[in-house]
C-alpha positions in Angstrom: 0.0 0.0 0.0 1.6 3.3 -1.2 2.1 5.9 1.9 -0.8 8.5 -0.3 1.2 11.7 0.6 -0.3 14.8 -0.5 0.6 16.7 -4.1 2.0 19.9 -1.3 4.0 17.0 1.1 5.4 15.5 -2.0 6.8 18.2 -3.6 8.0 19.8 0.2 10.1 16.6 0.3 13.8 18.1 0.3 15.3 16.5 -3.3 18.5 15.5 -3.3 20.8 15.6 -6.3 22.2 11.6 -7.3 23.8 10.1 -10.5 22.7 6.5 -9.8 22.3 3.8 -12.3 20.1 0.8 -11.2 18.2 -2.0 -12.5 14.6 -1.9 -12.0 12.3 -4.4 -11.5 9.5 -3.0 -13.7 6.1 -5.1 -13.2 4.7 -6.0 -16.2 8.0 -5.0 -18.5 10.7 -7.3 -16.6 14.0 -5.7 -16.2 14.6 -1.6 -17.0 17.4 0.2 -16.7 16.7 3.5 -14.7 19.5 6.8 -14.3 17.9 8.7 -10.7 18.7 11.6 -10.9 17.5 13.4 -7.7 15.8 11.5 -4.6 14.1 12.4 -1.3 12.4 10.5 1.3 9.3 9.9 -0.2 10.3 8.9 -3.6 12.8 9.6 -7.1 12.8 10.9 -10.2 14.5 9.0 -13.4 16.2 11.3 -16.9 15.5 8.3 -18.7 12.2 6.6 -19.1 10.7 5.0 -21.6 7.0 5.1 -21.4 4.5 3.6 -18.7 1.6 5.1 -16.9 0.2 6.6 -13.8 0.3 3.6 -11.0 3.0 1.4 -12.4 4.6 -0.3 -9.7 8.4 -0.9 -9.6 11.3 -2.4 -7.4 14.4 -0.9 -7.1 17.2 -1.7 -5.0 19.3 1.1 -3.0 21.8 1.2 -0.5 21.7 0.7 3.0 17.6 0.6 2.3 17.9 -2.4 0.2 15.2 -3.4 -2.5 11.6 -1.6 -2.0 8.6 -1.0 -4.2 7.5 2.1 -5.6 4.8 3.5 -7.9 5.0 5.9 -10.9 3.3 9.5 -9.8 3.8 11.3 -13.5 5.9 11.1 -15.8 6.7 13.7 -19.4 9.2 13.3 -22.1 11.9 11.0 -20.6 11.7 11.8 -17.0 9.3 10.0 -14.9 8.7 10.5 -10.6 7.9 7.3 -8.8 6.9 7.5 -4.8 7.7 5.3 -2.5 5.3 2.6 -0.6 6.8 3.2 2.0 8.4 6.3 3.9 12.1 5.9 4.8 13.4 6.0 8.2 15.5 9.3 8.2 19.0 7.9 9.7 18.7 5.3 7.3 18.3 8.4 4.5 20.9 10.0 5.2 23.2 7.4 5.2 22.0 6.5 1.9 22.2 10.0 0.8 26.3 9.7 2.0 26.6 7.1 -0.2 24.8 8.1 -3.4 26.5 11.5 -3.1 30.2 10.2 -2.4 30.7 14.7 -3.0 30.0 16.3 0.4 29.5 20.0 -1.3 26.2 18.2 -3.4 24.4 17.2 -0.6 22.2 19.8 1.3 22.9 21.6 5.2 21.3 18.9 7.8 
């Protein structure tokens, strides 16, 4: 069950910049590649999709977080936003965070 966060708690979600390249788990299509290119605590947004609609669910794998589901929100041209179904822990963020952004000056003032 997705955690139905509001359109105004979405987008007040700090977004952090990543360039992560992971193998999705798309239902329905089988394995995607997906570029992230910015993440928060609620969900991510890929550079690089290819089609798919409103409620498509996907697993993607992370670290320190692991593997967890999430569901496309919207998507135009070849960048698509999928929210998590479930909210992340915030130490377990921010570790995650430390380790998608290796650069300390990219990552936002805790």
């Amino acid at each position: 069950m997705a955690s139905h966060l509001s359109v105004t708690d979405q987008r007040a979600a700090i977004r952090h910049p990543v360039d992560y390249n992971v193998i999705a788990d798309y239902l329905g299509r089988g394995d995607v590649d997906f570029h992230i290119s910015n993440i928060s605590a609620t969900g991510f947004m890929i550079d690089n999709a290819q089609g798919g609609g409103r409620g498509d669910r996907v697993i993607v794998s992370f670290p320190v977080i692991g593997r967890i589901e999430a569901y496309l929100i919207w998507s135009k041209d070849n960048r698509a936003c999928f929210q998590f179904e479930r909210i992340i822990r915030v130490d377990d963020f921010l570790e995650m965070i430390d380790q998608l952004q290796p650069n300390p000056r990219l990552r936002r003032r805790r």
